[in-house]
N, C-alpha and C positions, 0 to 999 in steps of 0.2 A: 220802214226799218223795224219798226214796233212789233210788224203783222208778218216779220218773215215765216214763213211754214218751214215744220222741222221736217224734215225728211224722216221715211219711216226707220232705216239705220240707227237714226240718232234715238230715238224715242225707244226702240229695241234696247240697245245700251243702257241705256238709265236704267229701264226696269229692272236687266239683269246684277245690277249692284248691290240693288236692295237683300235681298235673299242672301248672299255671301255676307253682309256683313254681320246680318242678324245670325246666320251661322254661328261664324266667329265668335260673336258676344256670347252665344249660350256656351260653346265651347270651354272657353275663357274659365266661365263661371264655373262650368264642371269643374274644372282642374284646380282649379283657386280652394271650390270647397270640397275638395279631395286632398288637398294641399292641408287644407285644414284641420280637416278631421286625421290625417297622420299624425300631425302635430298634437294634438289634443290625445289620441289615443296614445301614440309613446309617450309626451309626458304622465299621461293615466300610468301607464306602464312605468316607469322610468321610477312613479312615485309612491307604488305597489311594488317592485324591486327593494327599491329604497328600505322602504318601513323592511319586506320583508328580511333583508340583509339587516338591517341594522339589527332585529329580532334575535339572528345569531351573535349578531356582535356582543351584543345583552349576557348571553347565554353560554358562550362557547371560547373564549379567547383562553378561558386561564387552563391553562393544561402544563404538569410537571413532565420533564423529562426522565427524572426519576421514577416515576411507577415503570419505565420501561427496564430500568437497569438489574437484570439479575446477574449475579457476578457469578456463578454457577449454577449446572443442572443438579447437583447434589443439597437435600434437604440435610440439616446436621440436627441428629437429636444429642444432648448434654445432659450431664449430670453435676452434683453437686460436689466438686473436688473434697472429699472428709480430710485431708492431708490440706487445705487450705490454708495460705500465711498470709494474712492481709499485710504486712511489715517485710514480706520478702518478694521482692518485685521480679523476680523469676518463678512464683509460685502462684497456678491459675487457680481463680476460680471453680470455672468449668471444665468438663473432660468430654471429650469424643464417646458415646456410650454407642448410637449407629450412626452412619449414613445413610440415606436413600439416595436411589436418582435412577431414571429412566434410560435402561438400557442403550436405546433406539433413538435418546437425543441427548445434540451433544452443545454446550454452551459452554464456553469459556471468555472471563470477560478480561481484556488488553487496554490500558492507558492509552490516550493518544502519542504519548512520547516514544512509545515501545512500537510505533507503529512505523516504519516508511517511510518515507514521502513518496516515493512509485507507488507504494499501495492506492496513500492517500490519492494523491495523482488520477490512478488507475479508473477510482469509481467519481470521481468528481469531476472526469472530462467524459465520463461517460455515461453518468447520468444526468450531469449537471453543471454543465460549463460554465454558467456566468454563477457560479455557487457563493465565489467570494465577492460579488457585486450587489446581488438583489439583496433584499430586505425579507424575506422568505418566500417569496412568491415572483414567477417568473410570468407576467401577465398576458405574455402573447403565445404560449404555449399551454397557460391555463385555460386561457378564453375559448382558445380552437377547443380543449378537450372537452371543454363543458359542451359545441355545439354537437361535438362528434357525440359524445354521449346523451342528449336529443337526441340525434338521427337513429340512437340505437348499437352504436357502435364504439366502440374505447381507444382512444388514446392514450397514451404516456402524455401528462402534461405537470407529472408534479417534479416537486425539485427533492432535493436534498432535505430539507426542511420537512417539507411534507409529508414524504417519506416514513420519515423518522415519528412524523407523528400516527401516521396511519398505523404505523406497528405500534406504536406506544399504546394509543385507542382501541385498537380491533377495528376502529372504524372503517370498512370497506367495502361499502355500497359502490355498485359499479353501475348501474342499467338506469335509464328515465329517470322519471323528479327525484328519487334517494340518491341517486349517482348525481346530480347537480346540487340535492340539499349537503352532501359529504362533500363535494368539494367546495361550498359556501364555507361551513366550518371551519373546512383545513386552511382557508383562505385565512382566514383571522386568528386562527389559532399559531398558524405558521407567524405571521405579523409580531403577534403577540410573544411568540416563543426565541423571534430574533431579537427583540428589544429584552429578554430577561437574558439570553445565555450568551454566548461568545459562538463564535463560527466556530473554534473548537473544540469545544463541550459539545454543538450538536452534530459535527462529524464524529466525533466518538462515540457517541449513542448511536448514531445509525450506523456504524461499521461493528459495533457489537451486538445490535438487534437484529441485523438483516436476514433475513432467512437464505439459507444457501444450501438446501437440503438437496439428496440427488433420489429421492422417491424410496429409496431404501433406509436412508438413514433422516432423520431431524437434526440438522444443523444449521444452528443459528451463532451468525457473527464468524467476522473474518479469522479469529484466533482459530477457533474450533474448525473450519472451513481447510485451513494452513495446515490442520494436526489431520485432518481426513481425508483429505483429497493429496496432498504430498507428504504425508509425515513428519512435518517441520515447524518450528514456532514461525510466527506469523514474520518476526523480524529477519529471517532467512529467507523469504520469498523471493524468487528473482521475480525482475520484470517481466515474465512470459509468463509468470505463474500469478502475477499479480491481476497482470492480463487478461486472464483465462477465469479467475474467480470475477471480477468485476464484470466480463459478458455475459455472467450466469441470471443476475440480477432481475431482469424482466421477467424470465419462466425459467425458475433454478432446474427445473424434470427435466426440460428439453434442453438447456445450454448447458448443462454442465457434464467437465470434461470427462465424468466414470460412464455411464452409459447411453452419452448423445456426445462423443468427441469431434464430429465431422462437424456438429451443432456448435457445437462447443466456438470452434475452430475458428468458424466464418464472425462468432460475436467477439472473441480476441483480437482477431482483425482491424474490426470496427472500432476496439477500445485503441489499441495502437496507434492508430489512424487519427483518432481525436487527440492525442495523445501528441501527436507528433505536430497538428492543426495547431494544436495552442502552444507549442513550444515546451512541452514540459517535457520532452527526450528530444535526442540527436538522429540525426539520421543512423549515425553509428548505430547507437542503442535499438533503435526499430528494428535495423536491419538484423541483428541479434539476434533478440527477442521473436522476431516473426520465423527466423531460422532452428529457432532452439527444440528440441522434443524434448515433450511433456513427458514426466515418467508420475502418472497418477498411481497412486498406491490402494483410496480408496481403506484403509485400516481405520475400524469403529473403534478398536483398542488403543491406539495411541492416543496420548495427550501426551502435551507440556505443560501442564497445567499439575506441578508436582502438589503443588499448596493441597488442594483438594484428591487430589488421586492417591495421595498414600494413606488419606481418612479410609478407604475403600480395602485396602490387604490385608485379606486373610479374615473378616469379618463373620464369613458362617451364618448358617441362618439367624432371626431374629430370636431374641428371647421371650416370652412370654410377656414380662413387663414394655418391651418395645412393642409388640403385638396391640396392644392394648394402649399403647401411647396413639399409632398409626392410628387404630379406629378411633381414639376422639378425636384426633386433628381432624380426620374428614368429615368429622360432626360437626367440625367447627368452622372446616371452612363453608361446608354446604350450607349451614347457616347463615353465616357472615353474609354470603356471595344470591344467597336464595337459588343456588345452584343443587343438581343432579347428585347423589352418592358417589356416581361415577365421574362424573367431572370433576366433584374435588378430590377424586382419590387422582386424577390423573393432574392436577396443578400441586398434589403435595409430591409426585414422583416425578414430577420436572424440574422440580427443585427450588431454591431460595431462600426456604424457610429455615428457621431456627426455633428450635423447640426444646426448651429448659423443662427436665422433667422434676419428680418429685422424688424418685426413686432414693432408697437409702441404701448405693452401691455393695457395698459389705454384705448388707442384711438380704439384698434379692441373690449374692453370688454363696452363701451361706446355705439359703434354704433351695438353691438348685441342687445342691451337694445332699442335702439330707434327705429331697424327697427321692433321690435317687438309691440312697442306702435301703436295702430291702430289711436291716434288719430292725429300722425302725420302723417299722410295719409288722412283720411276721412274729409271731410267738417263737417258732423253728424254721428251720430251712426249707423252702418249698421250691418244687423240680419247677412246678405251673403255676406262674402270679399273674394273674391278670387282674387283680384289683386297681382298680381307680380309682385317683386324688386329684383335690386338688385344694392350696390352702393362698390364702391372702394375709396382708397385715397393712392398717393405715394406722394414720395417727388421729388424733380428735376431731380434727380440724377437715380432715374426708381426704387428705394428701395419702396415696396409695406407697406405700413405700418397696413392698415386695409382692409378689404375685408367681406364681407356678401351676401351669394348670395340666399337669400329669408326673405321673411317676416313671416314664421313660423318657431317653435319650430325646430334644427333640431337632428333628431332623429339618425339617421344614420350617419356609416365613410362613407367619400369619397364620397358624396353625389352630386345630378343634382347641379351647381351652374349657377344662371341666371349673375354673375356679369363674371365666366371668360371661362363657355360654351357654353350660349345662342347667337345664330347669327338674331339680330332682326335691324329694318331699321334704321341708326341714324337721318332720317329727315333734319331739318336746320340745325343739327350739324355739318354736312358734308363741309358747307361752308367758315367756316373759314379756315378748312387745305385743303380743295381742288380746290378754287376758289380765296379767299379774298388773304391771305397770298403767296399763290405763284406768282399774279398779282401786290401785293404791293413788293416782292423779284425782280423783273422782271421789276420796275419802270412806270409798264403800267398804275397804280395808285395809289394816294396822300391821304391823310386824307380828304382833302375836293375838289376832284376830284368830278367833277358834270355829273350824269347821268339822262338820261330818265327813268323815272318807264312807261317802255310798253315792251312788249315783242319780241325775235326774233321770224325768220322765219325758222320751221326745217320739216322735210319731217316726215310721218307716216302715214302705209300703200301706200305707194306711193303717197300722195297728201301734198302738203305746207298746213302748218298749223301756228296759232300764238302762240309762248308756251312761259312761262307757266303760268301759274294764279295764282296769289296771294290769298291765305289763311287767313282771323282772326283769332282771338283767339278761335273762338265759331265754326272754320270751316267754315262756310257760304264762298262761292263763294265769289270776289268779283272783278270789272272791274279794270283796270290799269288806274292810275289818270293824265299819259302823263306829269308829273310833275320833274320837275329838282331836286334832293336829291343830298345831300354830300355821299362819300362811310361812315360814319361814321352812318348815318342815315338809308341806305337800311339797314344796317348791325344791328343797333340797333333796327330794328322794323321788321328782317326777310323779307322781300321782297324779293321773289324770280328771278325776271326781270333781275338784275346788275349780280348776279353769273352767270346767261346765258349770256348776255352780254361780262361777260367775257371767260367764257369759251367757246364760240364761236372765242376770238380773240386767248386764247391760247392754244385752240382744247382739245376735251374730250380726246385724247391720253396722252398729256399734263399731264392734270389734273392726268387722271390714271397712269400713274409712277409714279407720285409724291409721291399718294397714295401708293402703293405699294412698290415701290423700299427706298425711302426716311422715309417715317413715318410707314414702316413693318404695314401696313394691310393686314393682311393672309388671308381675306374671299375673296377678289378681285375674279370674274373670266372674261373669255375673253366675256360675253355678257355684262358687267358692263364699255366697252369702248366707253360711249355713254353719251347724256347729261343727261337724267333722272338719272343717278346712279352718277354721278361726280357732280353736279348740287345742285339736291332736294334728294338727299342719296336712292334715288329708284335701289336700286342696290340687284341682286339676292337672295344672300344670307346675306344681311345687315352686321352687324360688330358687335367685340366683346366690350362688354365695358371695358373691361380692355387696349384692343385695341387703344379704340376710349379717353381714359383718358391721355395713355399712347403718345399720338400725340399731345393732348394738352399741354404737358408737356413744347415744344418749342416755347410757350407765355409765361414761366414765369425765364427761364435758360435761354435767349440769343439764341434762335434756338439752342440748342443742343439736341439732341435724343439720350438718355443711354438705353439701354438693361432694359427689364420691370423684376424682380427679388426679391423674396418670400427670397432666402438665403443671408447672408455675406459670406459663407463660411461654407466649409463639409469638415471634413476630415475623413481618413478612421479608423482604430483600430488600425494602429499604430502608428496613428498623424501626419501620412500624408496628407496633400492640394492636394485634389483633384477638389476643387471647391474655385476660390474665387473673387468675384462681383469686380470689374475693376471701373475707371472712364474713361473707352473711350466712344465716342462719335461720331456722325457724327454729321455737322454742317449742319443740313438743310439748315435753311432760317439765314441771318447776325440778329447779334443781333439788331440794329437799326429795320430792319423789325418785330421782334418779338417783339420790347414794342411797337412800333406803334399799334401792331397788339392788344397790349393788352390794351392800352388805348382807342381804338375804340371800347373794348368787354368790357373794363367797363362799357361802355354807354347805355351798354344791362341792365345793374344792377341799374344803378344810376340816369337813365332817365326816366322821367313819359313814356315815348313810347319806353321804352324799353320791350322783351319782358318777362325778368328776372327779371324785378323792384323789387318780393315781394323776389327776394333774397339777397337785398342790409342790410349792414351791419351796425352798428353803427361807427367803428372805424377799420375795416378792410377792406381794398380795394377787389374787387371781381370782376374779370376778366372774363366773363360766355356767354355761347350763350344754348337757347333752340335748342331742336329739334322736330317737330313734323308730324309725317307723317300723306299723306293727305287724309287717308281714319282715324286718329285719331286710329290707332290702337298701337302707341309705341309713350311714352315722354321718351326725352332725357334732363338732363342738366348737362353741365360739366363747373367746374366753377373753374379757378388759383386764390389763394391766396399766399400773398408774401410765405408762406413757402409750402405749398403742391398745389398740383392739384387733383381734386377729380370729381366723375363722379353718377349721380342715373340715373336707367329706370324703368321706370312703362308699366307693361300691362298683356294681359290675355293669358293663356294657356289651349287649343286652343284661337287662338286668335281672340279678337272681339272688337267691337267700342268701346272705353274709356268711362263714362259716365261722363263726365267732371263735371255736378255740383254735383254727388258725391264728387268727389277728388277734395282735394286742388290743388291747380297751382303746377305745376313742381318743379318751382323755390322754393317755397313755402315748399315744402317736402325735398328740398335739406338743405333751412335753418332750420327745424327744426330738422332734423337730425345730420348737420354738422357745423351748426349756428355758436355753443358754442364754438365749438372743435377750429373753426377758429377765434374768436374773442379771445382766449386766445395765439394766435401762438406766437412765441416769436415775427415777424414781424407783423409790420399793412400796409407796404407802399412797391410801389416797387419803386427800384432805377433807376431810368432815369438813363442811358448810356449817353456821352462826343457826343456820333455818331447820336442824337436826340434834336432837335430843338423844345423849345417850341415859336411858331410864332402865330400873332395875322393874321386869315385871313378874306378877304372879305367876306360879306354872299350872296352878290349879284352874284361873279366871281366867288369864289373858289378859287383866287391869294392872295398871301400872301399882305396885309393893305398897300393899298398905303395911303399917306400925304392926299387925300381926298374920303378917303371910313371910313363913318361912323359909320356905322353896321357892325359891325364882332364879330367875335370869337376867342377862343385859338383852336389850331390845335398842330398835334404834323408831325413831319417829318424829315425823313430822311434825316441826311445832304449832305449828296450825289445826293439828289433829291429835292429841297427847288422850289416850282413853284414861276416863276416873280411873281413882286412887280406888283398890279395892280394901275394900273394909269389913272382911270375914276372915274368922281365924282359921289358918290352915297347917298342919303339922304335915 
């Protein structure tokens, strides 16, 4: 029994087992450590998701609904009501001075109450049917989008929520990992934004955000949508109409009802359909609605939106002072935003803003009327005027109060302005902030500091020459009298001699910082570092008069130089300060040098040899210097009264010789223009400073009255700078 033989069959058999099972087993093992490494790899994955989502969660939840809310496409610029009663609560503050808003877009923003419920209805079964259930994110419609967008491809997978936030953000990366990292965001942000608001806070945001424009026009939000596409406030919509706006939703160009109504048609369908799916209409009502024609109107002019559309009638072009408000708002937003010129001129003309100007209404609707009178300009009637003006007036503090920058009708928005675009020569203007005042800062000279009227010695074309030459009033040439003058006198009668003089002693480099870095003259360039330009204002591209007002300013504030400024304050749509005018300052010149400086340019006004005399005033001090270039092609006069500083220029475009006994005097067209305005200021006087001395000086020395000097004067000076007592006898 022990020694049976196996038959060969049997002995076959066995060995074929072996082989199969050891198969098996290696098989086994593949699959176990493929089993494995799945495992290991999604968790890898699972825990690199993780961090990464969490990273947004870090980053990205807190987002307002509010940045999205503009309640119109209209920008409102204000003014400061002068007729104000803080005690009569019928009596505003502020007053409508313009409106802006973009022709081509239309916004109007609708409480949720004023809204529907078919409306409501309409985009919330159609965009988002479980809207009043999820938490703001509908996860198995997100999850698809997110793979569809991997493959390269887009779904619709957000909700209502999302939505609202995507327009709130801009955020709308649509393709590969930014289309997956934007819809990570909107994930948490969405989360986030249903645990701060109400379901109906955020359907009112997104039924006034939505875009529902038809390619020809920008309309955004169902109000504006209601007023464009039917002519109707939103609360008259029928349900067919409601219908018909809610299909638009996905691709407003192709569904909507003005020029894709077949498009249109088949997505009102769809919305009726979900509509009738979740119970929120009757059979009745469908059957209606899907029966009803559409009467689209398609009118870019109607609104219901009377609140803002009557700010809009009969407005006319812009004024000059509006002009100049629009260009620094887009200073300002381009700033704010580190955005394009053109992008913020296109978010101040889509509206929102509010922008409280500075303007002193009376005083800009005043001087529109007189630069229009020809006969404050002309000596006699003249058939052909083509002379151009143009005059400004701020107050100390750099607030613009009026502005006019021509002597015609003006026709046009946003038009040429000669008062704050034109770069023309300021002449003897130039001498008070570029020579007198920073010599008198510098104690190089006194009120009655005595100079030669002759000229220095400067090189041109390589040879010495004597410069420069004193000018009349009538132009004529004329020789240098070799004669001893007080700095009170060159200055009052424009002689050009003492400002070479002096800016020889404290170099045209000198002078031009001054200019530049200190009193912000922007026309400056690097061939304007010379005497002609620092000197007698022969400088390349001349200066702005807003500029050249705005420098003046530090003859009647103590040397302080504020920031030159059209606005108080912009804020944006949701009453946010985005702009608001400051009292900082730089202190140029000490205050002591700035009333000296201004009781020496009185003398310009107040002197028979002054060269401002016919701008002197009855009872208002006037602080003024001409300017006039020496081919007579541009007058300048800028002249500080206790409350404002104000500036006029005369001349031609192209330009050409002035014809003097045409036109009144310089000074002359200043007061009749601005005469009035200043003899009414609340001040007539300025206030001497503690740091200025009124002293009796010699006329003979220029030292302050000694016991036998019988001839003198009053001087005014610095007390830090007071010259000896002269002590020679003089009859």
């Amino acid at each position: 029994m022990d020694n049976i033989r196996k038959t060969p069959k049997q002995v076959n058999k066995k060995k074929k087992k072996k082989p199969v099972l050891k198969a098996l087993k290696v098989f086994g093992t593949v699959v176990l450590s493929m089993f494995l490494i799945l495992i290991i790899t999604v968790s890898i994955f699972a825990t690199a998701l993780t961090i990464y989502i969490l990273n947004f969660a870090d980053t990205t939840t807190t987002i307002s609904l509010d940045n999205g809310v503009v309640s119109s496409n209209i920008t409102r610029i204000l003014y400061e009501n002068p007729d104000y009663d803080e005690n009569d609560e019928n009596s505003n503050q502020y007053e409508l001075y313009y409106a802006l808003k973009n022709p081509s877009k239309k916004i109007s923003w609708v409480d949720i109450e004023n809204i529907p419920q078919h409306v409501c209805d309409a985009y919330m079964y159609t965009e988002d049917e479980r809207f009043k259930d999820h938490d703001g994110v509908d996860f198995k419609r997100t999850f698809g989008s997110i793979i569809y967008t991997l493959l390269g491809n887009t779904q619709g997978g957000s909700t209502i929520t999302q939505q609202t936030i995507k327009n709130v953000t801009g955020d709308d990366a649509r393709s590969n990992a930014a289309g997956v990292e934007r819809k990570i965001r909107e994930i948490f942000r969405a989360i986030n934004v249903e645990k701060t608001y109400t379901k109906e806070e955020i359907l009112q945001c997104y039924l006034n955000i939505i875009p529902l424009g038809d390619g020809q026009q920008d309309i955004i939000g169902v109000q504006a949508a209601a007023n464009y596409y039917f002519s109707k406030d939103v609360s008259q919509l029928t349900l067919a109409e409601a219908a018909s706006l809610a299909g638009m939703t996905t691709a407003p160009t192709y569904y909507n009802p003005n020029t894709n109504p077949e498009n249109n048609r088949v997505r009102q369908k769809y919305c009726l359909d979900k509509m009738l799916e979740n119970g929120a209409i009757s059979d009745e009502e469908y059957n209606q609605a899907i029966n009803e024609e559409l009467k689209v109107t398609a009118d870019p002019d109607f609104s219901s939106d009377t609140q803002y559309e009557s700010e809009l009638e009969d407005q006319g072009p812009t004024s000059y002072f509006v002009d100049a408000v629009i260009n620094q708002s887009i200073n300002i937003l381009s700033e704010n935003y580190g955005i394009t010129l053109e992008e913020a001129s296109d978010r101040l003309y889509n509206g929102g803003y509010t922008i409280v100007t500075t303007v002193d209404i009376d005083m800009q609707h005043k001087i529109e009327v007189e630069m229009l009178n020809n006969s404050n300009f002309q000596n006699y009637y003249l058939n052909e005027d083509n002379l151009q003006s143009g005059f400004i007036a701020m107050d100390y503090k750099g607030n613009v109060k009026a502005v006019v920058g021509s002597r015609k009708v003006k026709k046009d928005s946003r038009s040429w302005s000669n008062a704050t675009m034109a770069t023309r020569s300021p002449g003897s203007c130039i001498k008070p902030i570029a020579s007198y005042a920073p010599a008198l800062d510098q104690d190089i000279i006194t009120w009655s500091s005595m100079y030669k009227d002759e000229p220095i010695t400067i090189k041109s074309n390589g040879k010495n020459i004597k410069w420069p030459v004193n000018y009349s009033e009538t132009g004529d040439s004329e020789n240098w009298s070799n004669k001893n003058l007080f700095t009170y006198q060159m200055l009052q009668r424009s002689l050009n001699t003492m400002p070479a003089q002096l800016i020889e002693k404290m170099t045209p480099a000198y002078s031009y910082n001054f200019l530049k870095e200190k009193l912000d003259i922007s026309t400056l360039t690097d061939n304007d570092m010379d005497y002609s330009a620092v000197t007698v204002g022969g400088m390349t591209n001349g200066t702005i008069l807003e500029e050249l007002v705005s420098a003046y300013s530090i003859f009647g504030n103590g040397g302080k130089k504020y920031e030159t400024t059209y606005i108080s304050s912009m804020t944006n749509a949701d009453g946010d300060v985005i702009f608001e005018h400051t009292d900082g300052y730089k202190q140029v010149i000490s205050e002591s040098t700035a009333f000296v400086m201004n009781k020496m340019m009185q003398t310009v006004v107040n002197s028979n040899d002054g060269t401002g005399r016919e701008a002197n005033l009855n009872k208002t001090e006037v602080a003024a210097k001409t300017g006039t270039t020496t081919d007579w092609k541009d007058l300048n006069f800028v002249g500080c009264t206790p409350d404002y500083v104000s500036g006029i220029w005369i001349g031609f475009d192209p330009q050409k010789r002035i014809p003097t006994n045409n036109y009144q005097n310089i000074a002359a067209i200043w007061k009749n223009i601005f005469g009035d305005i200043a003899e009414t200021e609340k001040h007539h006087v300025f206030e001497m400073p503690d740091t200025v001395k009124e002293l009796k000086y010699c006329t003979s020395t220029g030292l302050i009255a000694g016991d036998y000097c019988y001839n003198t004067a009053t001087g005014y000076y610095k007390q830090t700078n007071i010259p000896q007592v002269c002590n020679g006898n003089h009859w």
